[in-house]
N, C-alpha and C positions, 0 to 999 in steps of 0.2 A: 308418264313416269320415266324418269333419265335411268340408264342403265348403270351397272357399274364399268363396263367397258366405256362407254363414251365419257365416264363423269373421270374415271383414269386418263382418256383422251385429251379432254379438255385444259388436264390437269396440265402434264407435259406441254400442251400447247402455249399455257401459259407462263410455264418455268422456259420455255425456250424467249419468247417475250420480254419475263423479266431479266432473263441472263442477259440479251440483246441491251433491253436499256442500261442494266445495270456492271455492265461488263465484267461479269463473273468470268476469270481464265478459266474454273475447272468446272466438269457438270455436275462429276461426282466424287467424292472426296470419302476418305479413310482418317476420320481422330482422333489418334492415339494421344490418351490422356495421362499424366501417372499419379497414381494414388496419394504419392505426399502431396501434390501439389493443391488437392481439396483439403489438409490439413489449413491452409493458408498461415494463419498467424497463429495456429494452435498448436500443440506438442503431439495433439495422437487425433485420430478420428475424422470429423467433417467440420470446416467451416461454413457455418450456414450461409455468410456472406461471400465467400470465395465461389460456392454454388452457384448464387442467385449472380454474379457475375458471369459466369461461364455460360449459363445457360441463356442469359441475355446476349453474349456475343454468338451464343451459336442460335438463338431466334431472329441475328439482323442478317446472319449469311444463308438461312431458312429462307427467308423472303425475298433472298437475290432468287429463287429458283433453284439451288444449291442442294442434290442430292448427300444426306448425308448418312452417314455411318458411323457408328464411337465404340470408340475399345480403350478402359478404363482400367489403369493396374489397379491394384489392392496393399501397397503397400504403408499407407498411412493407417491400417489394422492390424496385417499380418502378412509377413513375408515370408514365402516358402523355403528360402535357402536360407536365410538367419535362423529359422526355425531349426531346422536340420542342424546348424553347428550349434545349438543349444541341447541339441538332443533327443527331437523328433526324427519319429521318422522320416525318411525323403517323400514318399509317396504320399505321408497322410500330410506332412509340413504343404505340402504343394495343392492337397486336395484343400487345407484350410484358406491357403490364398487364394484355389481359386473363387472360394466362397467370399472372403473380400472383395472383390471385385464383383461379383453380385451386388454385395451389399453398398456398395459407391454404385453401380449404375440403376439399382432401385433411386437411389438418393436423387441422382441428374434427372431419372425419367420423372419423377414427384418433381424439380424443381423446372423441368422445362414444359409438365402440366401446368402448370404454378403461372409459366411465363403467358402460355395461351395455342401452346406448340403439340400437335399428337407427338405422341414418344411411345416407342414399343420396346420392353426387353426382351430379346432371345438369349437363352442360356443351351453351355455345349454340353452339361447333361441335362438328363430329363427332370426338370422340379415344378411341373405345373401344379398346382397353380399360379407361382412365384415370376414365370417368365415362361413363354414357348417356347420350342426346344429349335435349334437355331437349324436353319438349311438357307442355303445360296439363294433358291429361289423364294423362297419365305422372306428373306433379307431385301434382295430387289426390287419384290414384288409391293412392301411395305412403302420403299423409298419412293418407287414409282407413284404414288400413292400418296404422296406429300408428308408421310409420317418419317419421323429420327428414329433410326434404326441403333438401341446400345446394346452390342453383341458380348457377353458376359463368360465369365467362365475360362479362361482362353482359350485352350483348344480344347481343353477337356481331358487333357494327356499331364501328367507328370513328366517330369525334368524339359519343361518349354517354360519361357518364360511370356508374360504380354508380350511382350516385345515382338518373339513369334507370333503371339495369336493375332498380334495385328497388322504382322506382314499377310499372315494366309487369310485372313478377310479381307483386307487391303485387296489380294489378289483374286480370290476367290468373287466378293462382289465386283470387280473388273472397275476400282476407283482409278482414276486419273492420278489420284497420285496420296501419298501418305502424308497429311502436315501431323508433326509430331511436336505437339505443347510442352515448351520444358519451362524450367523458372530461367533458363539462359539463352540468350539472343542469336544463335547457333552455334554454329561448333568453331573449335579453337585448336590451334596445335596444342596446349596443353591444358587442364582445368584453370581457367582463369580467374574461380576464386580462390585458389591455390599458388598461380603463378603470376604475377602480373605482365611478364613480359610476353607471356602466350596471346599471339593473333588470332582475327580470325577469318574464317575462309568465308569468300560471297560464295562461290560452288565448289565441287570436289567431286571426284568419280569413287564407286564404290570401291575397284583396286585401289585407287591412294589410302582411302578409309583402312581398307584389310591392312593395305602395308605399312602405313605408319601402327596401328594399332588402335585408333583411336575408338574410344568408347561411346560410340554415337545412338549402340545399339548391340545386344549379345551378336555372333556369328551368323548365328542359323538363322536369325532377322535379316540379318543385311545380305548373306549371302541368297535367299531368298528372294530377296527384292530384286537385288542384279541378277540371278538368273531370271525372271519373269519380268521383268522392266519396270518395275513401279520406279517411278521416282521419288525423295522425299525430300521436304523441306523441313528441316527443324529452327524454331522458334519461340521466342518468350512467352509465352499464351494468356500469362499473368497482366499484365501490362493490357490495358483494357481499349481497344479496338483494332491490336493485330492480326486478331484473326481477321477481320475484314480486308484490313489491308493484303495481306498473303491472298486473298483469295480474288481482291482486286488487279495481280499481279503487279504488286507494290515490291521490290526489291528486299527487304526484310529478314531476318535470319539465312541461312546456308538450305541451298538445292544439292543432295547427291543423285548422282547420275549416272548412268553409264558412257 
């Protein structure tokens, strides 16, 4: 009878293997998703086919050996801070988003079942049976373990955005680095479907971020990330095989850094 300590063993053995043929740059990775972009070509909700996309590019970076982790907004249901300028309150506006975001990472975990991928959801309050309730080592221990880790909720706190909860998992599970899927090819001196003569940056350090202003990510994200060194890449995620490429260290969207 194989134990589970050697069948863990084994596992890693093999993700080191595939990473080697496959030349995965990162071991373990942080996916910050955000909720309109499961809308895909719809007005509100999930795209079933925008799904069953995603969860196919995140089963080809699975099979490089590629530890992964996801953190999913919730705005393509309910957004805590639109909420609040309509009238809610702040605290429950936020408790409803972070219930969205549940409900998109039930969605990915059913669709990268679907794919042939174990998927676990941890959520940051207590809703079992709906999802385990999320800790660091519950988190690693899953990845370690060849299962997608989609950590729900965000932090569990009102007035944080995703954005936050996916720097403090990001940091907390010790990912190499944050790719953050946008529908935009990285980041630009200005909104470039707004401006056209806005460029865009191949890297950038988090002070130029702070000091031009640019919206890459609320504060308390990015200042987070630069003090504990994640680095992040942001990229199109839409566009179907860059996540591979970003993880093949294909040049692709913007690197911030320190």
């Amino acid at each position: 009878m194989i134990s589970a300590h050697s069948h863990s063993k084994n596992y890693l053995y093999l993700c080191g293997k595939l990473i080697e043929n496959n030349m995965a740059k990162y071991k373990r990775i942080l996916l910050k998703l955000s909720g309109e972009s499961l809308m895909g070509e719809k007005q509100y909700g999930i795209d079933e086919k925008r799904l069953a996309e995603y969860a196919s590019q995140i089963k080809g970076i699975h099979e490089q050996g590629v530890q992964i982790g996801i953190v999913i907004g919730g705005g393509n249901i309910f957004r805590g801070l639109s909420g609040a300028n309509k009238g809610f309150d702040r605290v429950k506006g936020d408790q409803m988003g972070m219930l969205a975001t549940v409900i998109n990472s039930l969605a990915l975990s059913s669709a990268l079942v679907a794919a042939g991928v174990k998927a676990r959801v941890l959520t940051a309050v207590r809703m079992e049976p709906i999802g385990e309730f999320y800790s660091k080592w519950k988190a690693i221990e899953c990845m370690e373990n060849g299962e997608i880790v989609i950590m729900s909720g965000g932090t569990g706190n009102p007035f944080f955005t995703t954005d936050t909860g996916s720097s403090l998992r990001g940091i907390e599970i010790e990912a190499d680095v944050m790719l953050k899927g946008t529908r935009v090819d990285g980041i630009y001196t200005a909104d470039p479907e707004k401006d056209p003569t806005a460029t865009k940056f191949h890297d950038i350090t988090y002070d130029e971020v702070l000091k031009r202003g640019l919206k890459v990510m609320d504060l308390t994200a990015t200042c987070m990330c630069k003090e504990n060194n994640l680095p992040i890449v942001v990229f199109d995620m839409d566009t179907v095989g860059n996540l591979k490429k970003v993880i093949s260290g294909e040049e692709i969207g913007t690197i911030v850094h320190n």
